[in-house]
C-alpha positions in Angstrom: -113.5 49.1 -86.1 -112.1 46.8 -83.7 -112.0 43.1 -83.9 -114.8 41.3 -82.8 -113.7 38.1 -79.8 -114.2 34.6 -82.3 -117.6 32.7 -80.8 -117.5 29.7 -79.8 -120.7 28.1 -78.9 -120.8 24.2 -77.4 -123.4 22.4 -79.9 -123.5 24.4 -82.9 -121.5 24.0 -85.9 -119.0 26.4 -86.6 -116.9 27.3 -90.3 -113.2 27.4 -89.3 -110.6 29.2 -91.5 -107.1 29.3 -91.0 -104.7 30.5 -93.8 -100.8 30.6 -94.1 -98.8 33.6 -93.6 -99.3 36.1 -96.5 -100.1 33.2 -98.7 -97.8 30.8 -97.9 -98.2 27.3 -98.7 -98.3 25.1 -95.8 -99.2 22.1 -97.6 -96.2 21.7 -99.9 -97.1 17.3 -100.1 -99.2 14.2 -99.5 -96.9 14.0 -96.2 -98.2 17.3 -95.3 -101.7 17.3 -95.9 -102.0 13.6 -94.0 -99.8 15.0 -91.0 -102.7 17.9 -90.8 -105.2 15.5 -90.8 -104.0 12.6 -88.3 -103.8 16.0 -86.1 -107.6 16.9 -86.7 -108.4 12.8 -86.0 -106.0 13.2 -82.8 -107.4 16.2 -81.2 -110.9 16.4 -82.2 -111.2 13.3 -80.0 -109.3 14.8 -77.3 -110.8 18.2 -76.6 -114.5 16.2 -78.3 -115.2 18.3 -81.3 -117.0 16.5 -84.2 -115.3 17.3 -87.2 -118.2 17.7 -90.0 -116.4 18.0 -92.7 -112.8 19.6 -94.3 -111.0 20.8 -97.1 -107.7 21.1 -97.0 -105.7 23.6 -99.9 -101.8 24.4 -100.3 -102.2 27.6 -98.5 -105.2 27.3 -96.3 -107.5 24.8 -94.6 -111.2 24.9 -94.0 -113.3 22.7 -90.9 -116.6 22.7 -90.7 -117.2 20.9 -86.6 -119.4 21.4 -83.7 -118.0 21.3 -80.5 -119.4 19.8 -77.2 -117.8 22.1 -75.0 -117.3 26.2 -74.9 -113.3 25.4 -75.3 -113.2 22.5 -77.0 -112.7 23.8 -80.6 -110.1 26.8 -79.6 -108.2 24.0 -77.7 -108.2 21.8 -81.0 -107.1 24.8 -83.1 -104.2 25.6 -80.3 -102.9 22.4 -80.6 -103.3 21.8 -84.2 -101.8 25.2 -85.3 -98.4 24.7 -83.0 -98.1 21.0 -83.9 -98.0 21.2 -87.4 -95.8 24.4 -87.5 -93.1 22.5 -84.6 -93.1 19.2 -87.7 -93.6 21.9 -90.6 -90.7 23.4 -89.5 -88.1 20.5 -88.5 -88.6 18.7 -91.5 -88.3 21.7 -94.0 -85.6 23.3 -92.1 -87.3 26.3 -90.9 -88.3 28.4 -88.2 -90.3 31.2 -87.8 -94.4 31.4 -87.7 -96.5 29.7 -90.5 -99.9 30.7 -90.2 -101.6 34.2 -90.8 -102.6 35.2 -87.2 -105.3 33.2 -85.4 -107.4 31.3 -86.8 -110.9 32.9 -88.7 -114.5 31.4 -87.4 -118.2 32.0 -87.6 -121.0 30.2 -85.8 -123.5 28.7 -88.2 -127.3 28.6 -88.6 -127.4 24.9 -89.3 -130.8 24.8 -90.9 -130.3 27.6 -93.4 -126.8 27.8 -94.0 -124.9 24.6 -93.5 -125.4 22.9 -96.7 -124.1 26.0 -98.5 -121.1 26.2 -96.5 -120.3 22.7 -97.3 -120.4 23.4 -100.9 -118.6 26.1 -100.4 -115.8 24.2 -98.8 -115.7 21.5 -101.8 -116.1 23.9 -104.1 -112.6 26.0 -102.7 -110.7 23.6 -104.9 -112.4 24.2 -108.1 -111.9 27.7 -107.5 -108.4 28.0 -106.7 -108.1 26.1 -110.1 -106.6 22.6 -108.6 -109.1 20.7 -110.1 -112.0 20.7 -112.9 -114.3 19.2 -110.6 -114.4 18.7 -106.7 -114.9 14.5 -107.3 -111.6 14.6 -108.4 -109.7 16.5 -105.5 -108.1 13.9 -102.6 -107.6 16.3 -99.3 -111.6 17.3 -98.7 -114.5 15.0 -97.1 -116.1 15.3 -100.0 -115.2 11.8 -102.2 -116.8 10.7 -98.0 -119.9 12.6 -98.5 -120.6 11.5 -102.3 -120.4 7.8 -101.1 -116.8 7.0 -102.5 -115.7 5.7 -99.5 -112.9 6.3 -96.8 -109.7 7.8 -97.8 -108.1 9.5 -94.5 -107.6 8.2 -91.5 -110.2 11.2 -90.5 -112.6 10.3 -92.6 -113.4 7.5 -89.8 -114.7 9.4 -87.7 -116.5 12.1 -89.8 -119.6 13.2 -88.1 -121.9 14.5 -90.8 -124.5 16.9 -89.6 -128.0 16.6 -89.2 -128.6 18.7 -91.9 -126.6 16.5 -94.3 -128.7 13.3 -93.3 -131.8 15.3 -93.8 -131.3 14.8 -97.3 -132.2 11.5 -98.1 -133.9 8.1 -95.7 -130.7 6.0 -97.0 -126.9 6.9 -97.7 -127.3 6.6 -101.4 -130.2 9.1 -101.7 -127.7 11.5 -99.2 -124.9 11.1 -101.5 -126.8 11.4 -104.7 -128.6 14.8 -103.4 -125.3 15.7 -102.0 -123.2 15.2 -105.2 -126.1 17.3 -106.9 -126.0 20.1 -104.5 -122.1 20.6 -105.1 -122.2 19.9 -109.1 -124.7 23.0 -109.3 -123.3 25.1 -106.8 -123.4 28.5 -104.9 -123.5 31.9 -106.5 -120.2 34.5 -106.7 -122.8 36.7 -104.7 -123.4 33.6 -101.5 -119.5 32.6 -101.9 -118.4 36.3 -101.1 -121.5 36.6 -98.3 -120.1 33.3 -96.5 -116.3 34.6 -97.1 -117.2 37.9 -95.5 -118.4 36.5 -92.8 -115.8 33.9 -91.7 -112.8 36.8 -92.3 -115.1 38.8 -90.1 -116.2 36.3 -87.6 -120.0 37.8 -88.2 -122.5 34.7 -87.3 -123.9 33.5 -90.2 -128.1 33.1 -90.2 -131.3 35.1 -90.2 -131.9 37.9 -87.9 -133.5 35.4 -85.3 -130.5 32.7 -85.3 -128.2 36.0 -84.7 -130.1 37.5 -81.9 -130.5 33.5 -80.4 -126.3 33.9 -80.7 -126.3 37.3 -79.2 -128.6 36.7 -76.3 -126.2 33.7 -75.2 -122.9 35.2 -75.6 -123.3 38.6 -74.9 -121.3 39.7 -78.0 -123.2 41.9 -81.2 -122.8 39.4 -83.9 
């Protein structure tokens, strides 16, 4: 089956994927991960993508952002992806690609799907068995989202969605429901569903929200 073109969609938020080359780690310390993410602060503000929210693991990276224009995020990723490999590469001596092909996305039904995805994303490093609870891990926005404060130079300029301040009339009650949503998680069944369909690039909401995506891109979804 051939590969379907990546969405990109100006005002919807999209789950971004990109993973090292066969399983390479690309994150190998702090220096590392902060160097990725003064990159996400630098060019999310140049091509104007809001960055909703991250999590950053040794051999892959997850963004959840919306962008304001049709190119915006492929733009980011382009300039991300070849800056960090140019620094990955002088300072660790090596040469050669890093990541695993292009980058993975899906478009996102906000008002179904989004706060799922971002437990999913805080979740990735319980799974990957880097930490016992996601409170406890440094290189995601979630410590942001739970109300423990800033910690990256990102984190300034996080841009929750509207679906996270649904949640509660004042930041505690967000953080609180927030905090509660991750501590009881997603099923193995919804965790595989939202993995399928960022490796896939198959837009993630009801039948409506994919026919709303289809009818204004022109592209089976």
């Amino acid at each position: 089956m051939a590969r379907l073109p990546r969405l990109s969609l100006a005002g919807y938020p999209h789950l971004i994927l990109q993973r090292g080359n066969n399983g390479q780690t690309v994150f190998t310390s702090a220096t590392d991960y902060e160097m990725m993410l003064n990159l996400l602060s630098d060019n999310s503000r140049k091509f104007n993508v809001d960055i909703n929210a991250y999590a950053l693991l040794p051999d892959h990276f997850y963004i959840l952002a919306t962008p304001q224009s049709v190119d915006g995020l492929p733009l980011m990723m382009q300039a991300i992806g070849r800056s960090y490999v140019r620094w990955f590469n002088n300072k660790h001596g090596r040469s050669g690609t890093l990541w695993d092909g292009r980058y993975k996305s899906t478009v996102i039904d906000a008002e179904k799907d989004l706060l799922d995805i971002m437990v999913y994303m805080d979740s990735s490093p319980v799974r990957a068995g880097l930490t016992n609870q996601a409170t406890d891990y440094v290189w995601s926005s979630h410590a942001y989202c739970i109300g423990q404060g800033v910690k990256h130079q990102l984190d300034k300029q996080l841009a929750p969605h509207a679906a996270y301040w649904n949640l509660g009339n004042t930041p505690f009650a967000r953080e609180l429901k927030y905090a509660d949503l991750v501590k009881h998680g997603i099923s193995t069944k919804r965790q595989t569903q939202l993995t399928n369909a960022v490796l896939k690039g198959w837009v993630q909401g009801d039948p409506t929200f994919v026919t709303k995506v289809q009818s204004l891109t022109e592209r089976r979804a």
